[in-house]
N, C-alpha and C positions, 0 to 999 in steps of 0.2 A: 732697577728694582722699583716696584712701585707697590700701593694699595689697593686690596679688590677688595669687590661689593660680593658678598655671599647673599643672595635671593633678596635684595633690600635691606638686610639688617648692615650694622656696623662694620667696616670697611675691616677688613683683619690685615692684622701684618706680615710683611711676606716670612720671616726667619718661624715664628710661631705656627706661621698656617701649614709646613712639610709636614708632608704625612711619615707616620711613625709605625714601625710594628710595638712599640712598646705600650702597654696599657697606662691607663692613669690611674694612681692611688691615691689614697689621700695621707697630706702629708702630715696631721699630726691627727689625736695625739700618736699613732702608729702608722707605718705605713704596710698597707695592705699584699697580699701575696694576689698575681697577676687571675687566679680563677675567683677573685672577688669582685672582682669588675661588674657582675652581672649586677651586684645587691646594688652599684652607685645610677643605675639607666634610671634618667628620671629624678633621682633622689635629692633633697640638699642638703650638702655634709659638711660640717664647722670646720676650719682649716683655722686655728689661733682664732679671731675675732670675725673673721669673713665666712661667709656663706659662701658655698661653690655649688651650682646645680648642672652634671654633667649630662652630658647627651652624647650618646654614640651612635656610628653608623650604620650601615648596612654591615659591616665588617668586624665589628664588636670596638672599634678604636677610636676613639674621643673626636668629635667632629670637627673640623675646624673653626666655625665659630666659638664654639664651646671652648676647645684649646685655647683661643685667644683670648676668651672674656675669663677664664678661669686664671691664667697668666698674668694679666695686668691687677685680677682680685689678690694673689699671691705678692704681687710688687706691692701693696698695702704695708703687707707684713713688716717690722722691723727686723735690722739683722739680727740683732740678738736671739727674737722668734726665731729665722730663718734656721741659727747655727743651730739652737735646741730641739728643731726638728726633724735636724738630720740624724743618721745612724751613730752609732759609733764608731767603727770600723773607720767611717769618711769623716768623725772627727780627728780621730786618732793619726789616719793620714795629710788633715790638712796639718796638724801640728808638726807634723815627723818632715813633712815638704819644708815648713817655714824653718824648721833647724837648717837643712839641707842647704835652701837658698840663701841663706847668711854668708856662707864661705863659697858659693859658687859662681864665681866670679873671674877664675884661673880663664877658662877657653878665651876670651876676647882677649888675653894679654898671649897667648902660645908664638901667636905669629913675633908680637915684638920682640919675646923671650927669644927667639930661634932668631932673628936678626942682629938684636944689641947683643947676646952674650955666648952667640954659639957662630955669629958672623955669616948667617947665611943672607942667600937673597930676597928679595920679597915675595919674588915666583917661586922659589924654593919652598919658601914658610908657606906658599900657598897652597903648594904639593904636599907639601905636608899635611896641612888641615883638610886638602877633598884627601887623602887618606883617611883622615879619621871619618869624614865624610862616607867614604865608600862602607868602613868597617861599621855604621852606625845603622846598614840595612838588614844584614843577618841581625843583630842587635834587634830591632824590633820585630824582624819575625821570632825569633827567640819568644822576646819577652809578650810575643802572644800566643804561643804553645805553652810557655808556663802561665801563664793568667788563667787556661784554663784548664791544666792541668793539673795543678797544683796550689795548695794554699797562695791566696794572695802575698800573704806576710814573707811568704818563701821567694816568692819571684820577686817583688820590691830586693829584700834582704842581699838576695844572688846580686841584681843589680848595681844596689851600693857597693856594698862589698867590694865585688870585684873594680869597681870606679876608683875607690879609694885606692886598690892597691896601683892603678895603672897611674894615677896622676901622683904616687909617690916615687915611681918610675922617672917620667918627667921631670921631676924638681929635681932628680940627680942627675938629668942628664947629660954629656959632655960632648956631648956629636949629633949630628942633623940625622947617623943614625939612628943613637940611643930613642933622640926623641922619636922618631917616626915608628920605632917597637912601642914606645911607651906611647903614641896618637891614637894608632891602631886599636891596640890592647882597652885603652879607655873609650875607643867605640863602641866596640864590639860588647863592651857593659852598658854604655851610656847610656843606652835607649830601656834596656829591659824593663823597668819597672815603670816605662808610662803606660802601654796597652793596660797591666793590671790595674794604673792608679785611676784614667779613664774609663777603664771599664765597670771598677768598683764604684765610679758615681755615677754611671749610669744607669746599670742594676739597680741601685739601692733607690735612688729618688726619681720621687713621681714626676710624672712626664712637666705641671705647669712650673715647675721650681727648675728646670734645668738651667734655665741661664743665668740665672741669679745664683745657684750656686756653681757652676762654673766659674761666673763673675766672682761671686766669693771665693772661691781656688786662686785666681787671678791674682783678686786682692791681697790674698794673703803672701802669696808670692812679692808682690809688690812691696807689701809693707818690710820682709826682709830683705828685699834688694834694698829698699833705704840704708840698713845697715850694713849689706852686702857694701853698697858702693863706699859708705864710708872707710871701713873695712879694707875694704881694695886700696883706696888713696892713702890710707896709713899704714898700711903692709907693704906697700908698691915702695915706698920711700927704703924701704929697709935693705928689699932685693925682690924680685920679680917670682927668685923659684920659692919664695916663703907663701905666694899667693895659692901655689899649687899644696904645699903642706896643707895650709888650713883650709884648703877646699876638701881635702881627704880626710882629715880629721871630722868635720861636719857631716860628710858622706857615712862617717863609723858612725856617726853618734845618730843620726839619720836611721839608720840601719838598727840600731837595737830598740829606737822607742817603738818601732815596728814589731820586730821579734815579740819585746816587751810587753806591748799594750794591745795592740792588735787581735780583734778575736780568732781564734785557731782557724774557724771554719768557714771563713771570708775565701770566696773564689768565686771568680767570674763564672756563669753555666757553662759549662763546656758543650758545644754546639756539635753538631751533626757533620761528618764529612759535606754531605750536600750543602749546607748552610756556611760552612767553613769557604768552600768554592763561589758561591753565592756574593761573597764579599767581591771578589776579583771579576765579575759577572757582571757589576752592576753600576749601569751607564752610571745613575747618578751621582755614585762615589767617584769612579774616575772624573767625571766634569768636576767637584768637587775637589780632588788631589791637582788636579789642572792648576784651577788658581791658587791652592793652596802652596804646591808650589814654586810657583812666581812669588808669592806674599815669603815666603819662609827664605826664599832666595836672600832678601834683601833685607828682610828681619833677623838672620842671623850674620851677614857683613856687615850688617855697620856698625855693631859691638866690634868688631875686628877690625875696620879698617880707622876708628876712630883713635886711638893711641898711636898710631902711623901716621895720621894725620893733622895731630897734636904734636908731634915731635918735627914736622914741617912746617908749622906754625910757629917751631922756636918755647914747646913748651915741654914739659916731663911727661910723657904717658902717663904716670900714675895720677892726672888730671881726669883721666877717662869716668876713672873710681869716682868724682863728686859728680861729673855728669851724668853717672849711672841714679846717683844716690837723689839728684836734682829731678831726673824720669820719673822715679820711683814717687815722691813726694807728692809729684804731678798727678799719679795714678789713683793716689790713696785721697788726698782732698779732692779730686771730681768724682769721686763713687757716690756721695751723698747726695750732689749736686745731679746726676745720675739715677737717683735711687725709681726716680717717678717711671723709669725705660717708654723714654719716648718713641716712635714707629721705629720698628725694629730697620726697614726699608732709610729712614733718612739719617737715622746712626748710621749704617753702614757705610752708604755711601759719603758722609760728612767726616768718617771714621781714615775713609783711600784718600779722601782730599787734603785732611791734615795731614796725613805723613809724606806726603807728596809735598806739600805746601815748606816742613820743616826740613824736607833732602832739598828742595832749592833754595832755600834760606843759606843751608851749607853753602852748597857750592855758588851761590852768590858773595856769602861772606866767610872765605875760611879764616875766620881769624877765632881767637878761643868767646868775645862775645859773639859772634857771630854763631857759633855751635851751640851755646850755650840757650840762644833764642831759635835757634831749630832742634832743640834739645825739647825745650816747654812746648813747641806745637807738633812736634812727634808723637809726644806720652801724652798728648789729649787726644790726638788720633789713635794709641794704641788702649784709652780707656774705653773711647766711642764702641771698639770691637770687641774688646773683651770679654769673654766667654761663647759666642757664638757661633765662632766655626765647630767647636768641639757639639756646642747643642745640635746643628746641625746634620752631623756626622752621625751623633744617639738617636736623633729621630729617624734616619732613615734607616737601620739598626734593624733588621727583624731580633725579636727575643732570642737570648742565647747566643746570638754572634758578634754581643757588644764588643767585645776583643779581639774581637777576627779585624772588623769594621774599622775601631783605632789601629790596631796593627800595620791594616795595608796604607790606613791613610797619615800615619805617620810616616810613612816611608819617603813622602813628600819633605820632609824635613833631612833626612839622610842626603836624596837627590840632589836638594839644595846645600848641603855641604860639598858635594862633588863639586858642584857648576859653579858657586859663589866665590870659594876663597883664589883659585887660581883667575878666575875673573878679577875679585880685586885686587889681587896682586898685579895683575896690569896694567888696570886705570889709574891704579893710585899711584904705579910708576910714571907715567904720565903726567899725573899729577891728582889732588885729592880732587877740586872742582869735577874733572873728570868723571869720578867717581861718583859723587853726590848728582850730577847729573842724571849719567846713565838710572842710577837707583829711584831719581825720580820720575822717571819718562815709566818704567817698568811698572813701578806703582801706578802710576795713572792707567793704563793698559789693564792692571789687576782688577783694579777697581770697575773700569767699564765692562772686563770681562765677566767680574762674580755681578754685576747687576744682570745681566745678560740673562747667567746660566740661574742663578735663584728667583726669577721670573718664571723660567721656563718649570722649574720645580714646582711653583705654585698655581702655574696653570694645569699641569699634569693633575694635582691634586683636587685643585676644583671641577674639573671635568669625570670625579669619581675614580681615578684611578686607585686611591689610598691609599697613597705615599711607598707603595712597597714595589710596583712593578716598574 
């Protein structure tokens, strides 16, 4: 990844510079409906305390200069600004997410639960989880036919709901089969309500605030994973299947501030068959699911494989819980430190090199401080990236098929539940180093890969194509 020169002026970033079918509004004090675009050509329009003077192109959509000197005027903003200038709807959801992620915390302990207390094997509990894996792809194609077929607040709802009840399944269950009806079952929910929750912040906020509130999403999830993991470390002490209760319990309560506070008539546009097709058509999304995932591969094992490799260490799994809570703590004091968003281009790749850096830190020292200090340069590599794949994916987005767009490319996260857990369930028979290894080599590969392909993005768009073909 690197920095281009637009006609001599100010080098733009590559993540800001993709071209977008989405227009730019302005973010406060209201944000504008997409055929007002025409009043902002040319104009300067007050955003909290900053001036923004937009310029569009041959194509009516925000130029890439413009995009990026409007983006860095929006990082100005404080967050407090940021939150009160988003909708409702996306406040109302980032609140109902932070309930959610308090108690969800269950999936990374599934595999120990089905080892220590139902006596299976570690390939087994791996089977088990690309199980839920597989079941996790209907799941998001679901939960993108409801995004835009139905209230938003309804396909979240369905969502939780049905999660809660599969992970109450779980906590009762007495056989490697019970669990795998209850893995299943909790896939085939789990996904649903991201396509509408991504798609609702992409709709609603203007194109230069996406990553900074994506980042906000992030954050906020972060700052409940702090309690999540405590949470986890003094639930885990009790029994393993009480982690799955109170992940279900939050999942209800998740579910009604929704119902609750949510405005009725929140729903993604529902896009065009052609546009819906259009998603699965378009190179740049697949090169994008490519690395993505690779990245999700390894960003959803080593929550799993890390209680398995605390218990070879000679320690309790439920250690995992303050390691989570130690990530988290990481995430939320570099956001400020953060706030300035330096080149989007030397976050990223600063972003693959930390989490690389903190998987061989493991596997050089699997001992619990040794985790513990590949724990601190992991969650600075997963603050570096925060929010950007998702901004990414919004910009390249024609209007209306924002949830087409999340849907297929969250299917990258399903994929990598297939490929991942029976993966480490082998390495980490082997042994953990193994593990931590392999996870770091794949990350180094991801990272030179997405520098690769978000180049070729930005040269596409400099050369006039406008980000949509």
């Amino acid at each position: 990844m690197h920095r281009l020169s637009a006609s001599g002026q100010r080098d733009a970033e590559v993540a800001p510079e993709l071209g977008t079918g989405r227009h730019l509004g302005r973010p406060a004090p209201r944000i504008p409906a997409c055929h007002e675009i025409d009043k902002l050509r040319g104009r300067p329009e007050k955003v909290g305390d900053v001036t923004v003077k937009v310029h569009l192109n041959s194509l009516g959509q925000p130029s890439s200069v413009a995009r990026v000197t409007d983006e860095r005027r929006m990082n100005s903003l404080g967050w407090l600004q940021l939150l009160a200038s988003l909708p409702r709807a996306v406040k109302v959801l980032l609140v109902a997410r932070f309930v959610n992620r308090i108690g969800a915390f269950s999936m990374p302990f599934l595999a120990v639960l089905l080892v220590q207390e139902v006596e299976a094997s570690t390939v087994l509990a791996g089977t088990v989880m690309a199980a839920f894996g597989v079941a996790t792809i209907p799941s998001r194609l679901l939960g993108g036919v409801l995004a835009q077929r139905v209230a938003t607040r309804h396909a979240v709802a369905v969502g939780l709901l049905g999660t809660a009840a599969a992970q109450g399944l779980i906590a009762s269950a007495s056989s490697v089969a019970m669990a795998l009806v209850g893995a299943v079952l909790l896939g085939l929910f789990f996904e649903i309500y991201e396509p509408a929750s991504q798609a609702l912040i992409a709709d609603t906020t203007p194109d230069a605030l996406l990553p900074r509130t994506y980042g906000l999403f992030g954050a906020t999830l972060a700052c409940a994973g702090l309690a999540a993991g405590t949470i986890a470390a003094l639930v885990g002490q009790i029994g393993l299947r009480w982690l799955f209760v109170v992940d279900a319990a939050t999942a209800t309560a998740c579910a009604a501030l929704v119902i609750g506070l949510m405005p009725r008539s929140t729903r993604s546009t529902a896009p065009s068959a052609t546009r819906t097709r259009s998603a699965w058509g378009d190179r740049r999304l697949w090169s994008l699911m490519l690395t993505g995932t690779a990245f999700a591969t390894v960003y959803l094992t080593v929550p799993m494989a890390m209680p398995l490799a605390l218990i070879d260490a000679g320690h309790h799994p439920s250690v995992a819980g303050w390691l989570e809570a130690l990530s988290a703590l990481v995430v939320i004091a570099a956001q400020p430190l953060l706030s300035g968003r330096p080149a989007a281009a030397r976050r990223m790749v600063v972003g693959y090199a930390a989490i690389a850096a903190g998987l061989a830190t493991a596997a050089a020292a699997p001992t619990l401080a040794g985790y513990a200090a590949a724990t601190l340069v992991m969650s600075v590599g997963d603050a570096l990236l925060l929010g950007y794949s998702l901004t990414l994916v919004a910009r390249i987005a024609p209007a209306g098929s924002t949830a087409a767009y999340f849907a297929a490319y969250g299917l990258t996260w399903g994929v990598a539940l297939i490929l991942g857990p029976p993966a480490m369930g082998y390495l980490i028979g082997i042994g953990p180093p193994t593990f931590w290894s392999a996870c770091a080599i794949v990350m180094v590969c991801t990272g030179a890969a997405t520098a690769v392909i978000v180049r070729r993005l930005a040269r596409a768009t400099t050369r006039g194509r406008g980000g949509v073909g």
